[in-house]
N, C-alpha and C positions, 0 to 999 in steps of 0.2 A: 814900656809894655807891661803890662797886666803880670804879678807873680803865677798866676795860673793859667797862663799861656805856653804850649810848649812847641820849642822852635825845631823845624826841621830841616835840613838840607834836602832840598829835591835833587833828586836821580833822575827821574823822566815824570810827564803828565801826557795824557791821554784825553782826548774830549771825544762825546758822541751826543745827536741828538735823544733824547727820550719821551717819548710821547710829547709831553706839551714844556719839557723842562730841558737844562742842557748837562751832563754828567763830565765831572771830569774827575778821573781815575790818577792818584798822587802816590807814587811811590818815594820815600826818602831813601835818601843815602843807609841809613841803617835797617833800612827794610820793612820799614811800615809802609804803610798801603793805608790808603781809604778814600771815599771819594765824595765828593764834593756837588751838593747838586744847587742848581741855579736857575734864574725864569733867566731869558733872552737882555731884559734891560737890566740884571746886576752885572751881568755877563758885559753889557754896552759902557755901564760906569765903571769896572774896573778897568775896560780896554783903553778908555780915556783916562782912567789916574796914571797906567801905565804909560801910555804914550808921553804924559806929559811931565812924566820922570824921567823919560828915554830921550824925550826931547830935551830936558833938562842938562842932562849929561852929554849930549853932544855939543850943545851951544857952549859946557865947560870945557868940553876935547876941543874945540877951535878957536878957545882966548888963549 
């Protein structure tokens, strides 16, 4: 990762639609806040990165 990245532990996230985009509101463990706006298909490519890291990690929980 990038030295000018900074890493947060999320606390809770929040989604809502907004006019034509989708928002989602990021709270970290230390108390930042900010939020996140996206079109529907970034939103569709990360749902698929994640899934298929989640699916990842269960095909390792059942070897």
């Amino acid at each position: 990762m990038a030295k000018d990245v900074t890493t947060y532990t999320l606390k809770q996230a929040l989604a809502a639609r907004v006019e034509d985009h989708i928002e989602i509101a990021v709270e970290a463990a230390d108390g930042t806040k900010f939020k996140i706006r996206a079109t529907p298909d970034q939103l569709d490519a990360l749902t698929g990165d994640l899934e298929s890291i989640l699916d990842g990690d269960d095909a390792e929980d059942a070897a």
